[in-house]
C-alpha positions as CSV (number, residue, x, y, z in Angstrom):
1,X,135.1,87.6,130.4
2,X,131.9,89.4,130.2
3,X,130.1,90.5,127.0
4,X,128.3,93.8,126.7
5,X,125.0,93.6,126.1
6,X,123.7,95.5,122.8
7,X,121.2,97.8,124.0
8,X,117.6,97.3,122.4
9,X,117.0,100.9,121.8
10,X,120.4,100.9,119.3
11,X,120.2,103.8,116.6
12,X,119.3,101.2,113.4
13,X,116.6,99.7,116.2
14,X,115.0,103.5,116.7
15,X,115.5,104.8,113.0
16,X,113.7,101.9,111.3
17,X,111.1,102.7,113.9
18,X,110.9,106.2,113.0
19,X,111.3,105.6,109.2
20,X,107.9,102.8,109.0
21,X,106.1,105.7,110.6
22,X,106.0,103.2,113.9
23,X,107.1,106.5,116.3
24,X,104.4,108.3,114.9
25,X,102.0,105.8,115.3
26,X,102.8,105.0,118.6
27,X,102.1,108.4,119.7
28,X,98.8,108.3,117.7
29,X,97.8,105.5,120.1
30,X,98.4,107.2,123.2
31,X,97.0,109.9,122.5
32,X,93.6,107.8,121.7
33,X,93.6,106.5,124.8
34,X,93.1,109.6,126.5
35,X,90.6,110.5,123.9
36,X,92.4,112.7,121.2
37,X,92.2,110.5,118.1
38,X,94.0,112.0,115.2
39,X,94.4,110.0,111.9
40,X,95.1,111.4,108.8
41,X,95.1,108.5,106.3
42,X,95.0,108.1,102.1
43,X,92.9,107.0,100.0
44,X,94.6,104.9,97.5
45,X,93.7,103.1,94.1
46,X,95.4,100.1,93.8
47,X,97.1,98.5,91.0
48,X,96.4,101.9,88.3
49,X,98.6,100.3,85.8
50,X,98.3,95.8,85.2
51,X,101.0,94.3,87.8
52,X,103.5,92.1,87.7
53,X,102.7,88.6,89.2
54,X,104.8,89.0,92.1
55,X,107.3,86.1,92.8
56,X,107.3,83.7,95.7
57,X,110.3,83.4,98.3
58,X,109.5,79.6,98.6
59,X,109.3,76.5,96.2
60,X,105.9,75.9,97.8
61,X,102.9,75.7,96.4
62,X,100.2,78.2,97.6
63,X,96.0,77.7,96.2
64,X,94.1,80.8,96.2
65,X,90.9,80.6,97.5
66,X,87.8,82.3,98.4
67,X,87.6,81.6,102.2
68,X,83.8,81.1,103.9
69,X,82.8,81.2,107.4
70,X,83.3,77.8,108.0
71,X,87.3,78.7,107.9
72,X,87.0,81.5,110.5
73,X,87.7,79.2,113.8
74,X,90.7,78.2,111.7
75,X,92.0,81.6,111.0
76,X,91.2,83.2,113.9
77,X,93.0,80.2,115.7
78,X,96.0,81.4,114.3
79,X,95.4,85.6,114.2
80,X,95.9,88.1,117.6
81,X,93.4,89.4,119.5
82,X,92.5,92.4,117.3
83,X,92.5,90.8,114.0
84,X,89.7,88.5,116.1
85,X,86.9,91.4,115.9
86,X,87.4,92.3,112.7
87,X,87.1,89.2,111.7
88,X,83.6,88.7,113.1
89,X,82.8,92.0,111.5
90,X,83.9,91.3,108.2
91,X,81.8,88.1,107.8
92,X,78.7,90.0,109.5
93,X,78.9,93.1,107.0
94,X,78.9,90.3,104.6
95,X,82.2,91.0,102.8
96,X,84.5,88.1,100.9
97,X,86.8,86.7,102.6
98,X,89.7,85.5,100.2
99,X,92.9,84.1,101.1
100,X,96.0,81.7,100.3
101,X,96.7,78.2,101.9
102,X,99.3,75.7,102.2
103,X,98.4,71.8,102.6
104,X,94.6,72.9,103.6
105,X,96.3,75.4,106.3
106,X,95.5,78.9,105.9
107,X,98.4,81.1,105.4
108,X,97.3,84.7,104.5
109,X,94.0,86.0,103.8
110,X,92.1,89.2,103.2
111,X,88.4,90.7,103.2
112,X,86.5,92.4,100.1
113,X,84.1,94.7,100.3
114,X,81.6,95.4,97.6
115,X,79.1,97.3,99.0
116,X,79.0,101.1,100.5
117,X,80.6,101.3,104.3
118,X,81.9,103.9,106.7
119,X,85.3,104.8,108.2
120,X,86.1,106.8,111.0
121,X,82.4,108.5,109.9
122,X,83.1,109.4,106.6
123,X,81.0,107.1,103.7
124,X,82.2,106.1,100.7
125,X,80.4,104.8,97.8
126,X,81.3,101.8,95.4
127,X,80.1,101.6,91.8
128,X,79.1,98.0,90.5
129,X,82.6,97.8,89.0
130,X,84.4,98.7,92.0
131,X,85.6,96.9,95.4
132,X,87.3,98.1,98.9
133,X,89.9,95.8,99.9
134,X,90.8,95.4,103.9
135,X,92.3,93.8,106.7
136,X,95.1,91.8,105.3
137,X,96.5,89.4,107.6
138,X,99.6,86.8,107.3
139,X,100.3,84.1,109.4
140,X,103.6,84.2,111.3
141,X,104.4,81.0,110.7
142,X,104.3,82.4,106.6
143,X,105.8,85.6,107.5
144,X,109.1,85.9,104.6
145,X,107.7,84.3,101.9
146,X,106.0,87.6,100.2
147,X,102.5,86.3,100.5
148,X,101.0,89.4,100.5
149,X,101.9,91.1,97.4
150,X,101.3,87.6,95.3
151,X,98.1,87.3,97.3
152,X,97.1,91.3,96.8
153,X,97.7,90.3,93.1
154,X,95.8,87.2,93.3
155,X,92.6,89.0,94.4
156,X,93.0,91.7,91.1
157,X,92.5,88.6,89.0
158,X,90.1,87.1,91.0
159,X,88.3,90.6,91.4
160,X,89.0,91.1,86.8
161,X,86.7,87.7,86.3
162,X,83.9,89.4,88.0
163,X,84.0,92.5,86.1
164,X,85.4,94.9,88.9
165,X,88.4,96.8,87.8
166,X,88.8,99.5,90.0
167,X,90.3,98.6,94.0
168,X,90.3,100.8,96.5
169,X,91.9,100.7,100.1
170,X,93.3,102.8,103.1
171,X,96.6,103.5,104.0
172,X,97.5,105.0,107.7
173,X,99.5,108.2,106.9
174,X,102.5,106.7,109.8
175,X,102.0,103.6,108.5
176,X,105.1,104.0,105.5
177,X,105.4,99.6,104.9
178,X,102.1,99.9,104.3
179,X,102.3,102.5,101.6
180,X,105.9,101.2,100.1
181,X,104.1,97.4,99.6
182,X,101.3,99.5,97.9
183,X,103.5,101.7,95.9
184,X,104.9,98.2,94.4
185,X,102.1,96.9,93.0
186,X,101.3,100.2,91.1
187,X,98.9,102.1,93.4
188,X,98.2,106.3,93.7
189,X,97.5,108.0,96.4
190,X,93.7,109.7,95.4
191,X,93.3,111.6,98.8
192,X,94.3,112.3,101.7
193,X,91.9,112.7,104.5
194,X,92.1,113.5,108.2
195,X,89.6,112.3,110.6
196,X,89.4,114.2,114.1
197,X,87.7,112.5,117.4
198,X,88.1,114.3,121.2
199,X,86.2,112.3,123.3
200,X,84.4,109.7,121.5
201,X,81.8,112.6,121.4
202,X,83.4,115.4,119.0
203,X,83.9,114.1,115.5
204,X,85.7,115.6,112.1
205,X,86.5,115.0,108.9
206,X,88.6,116.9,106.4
207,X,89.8,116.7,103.2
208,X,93.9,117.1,103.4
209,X,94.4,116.8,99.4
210,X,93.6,115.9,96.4
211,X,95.9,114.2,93.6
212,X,95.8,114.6,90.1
């Protein structure tokens, strides 16, 4: 007796794509690759209202630590390919690196900026009580344990004792885990930008909306 095969591209398998915005993205991509980059994306304060320490799905313990760039062969050993230049760039722009390990194993980390930088063209400007958080990044082999809330929350504390309240990242408009993880830990959208590029040689940037 044979067993059917369960086709990858089952309905649950396509409408979980298409609700995390993963569709969406996808044609983003391809798109880019012939040129057209379109990519609206938010501008989102994090954490408006004091969060909940977010529980652990382990009994393990995990430190919380600021990470330096004697750690980066160790976490680029365990990240892909293009988590591996951003990485470098991070640590060039001079940004903290914080993260979370396990038995002096690196498990999930994150970058800080505190200085002005550039996306997709457009500026934006920190105040000395202010901080842009990027790149988040957990390991697979810590993948379940919700690392990345408890270690988003982490950083807000760590972030508090040096007298920077406000946080500040982007979230991809397609990008809809992204934006429900934020959502959780009591983040507003701000803005919504778009940033236009045809060519690598035309560039725009718009302002979508604004929120109260």
């Amino acid at each position: 007796m044979t067993t059917k095969k369960k086709s990858p591209y089952s309905l649950k398998v396509i409408s979980d794509v298409i609700k995390n915005g993963l569709f969406l993205q996808g044609v983003r991509h391809a798109f880019a690759k012939i040129g057209i980059d379109i990519m609206p994306y938010y501008w989102v304060e994090e954490e408006v209202i004091l969060t909940e320490e977010p529980k652990l799905r382990t009994d393990e313990t995990f430190v919380f630590k600021r990470l330096k760039k004697e750690d980066l062969k160790l976490i680029i050993s365990e990240a892909d390919s293009i988590n591996e230049s951003k990485i470098h760039q991070s640590f060039t722009d001079g940004q903290e690196c914080v993260g979370l390990t396990y038995n002096n194993q690196i498990a999930a980390y994150m970058f800080i900026e505190l200085n002005d930088f550039t996306i997709k063209g457009r500026t934006f400007k920190l105040n000395p009580n202010e901080a842009y958080l990027l790149n988040m990044f957990t390991l697979p082999v810590a993948r379940g344990k919700n690392l990345a809330p408890y270690l988003r929350y982490a950083s807000y504390r760590y972030l508090e004792e040096k007298n920077i309240i406000t946080k500040y990242s982007v979230s991809n408009y397609f990008n809809k885990s992204a934006i429900k993880f934020k959502k959780k830990l009591n983040s507003k959208h701000r803005k919504l930008y778009i940033h236009i590029e045809l060519f690598k040689s035309l560039r725009s940037n718009f302002t979508l909306k604004t929120y109260s």
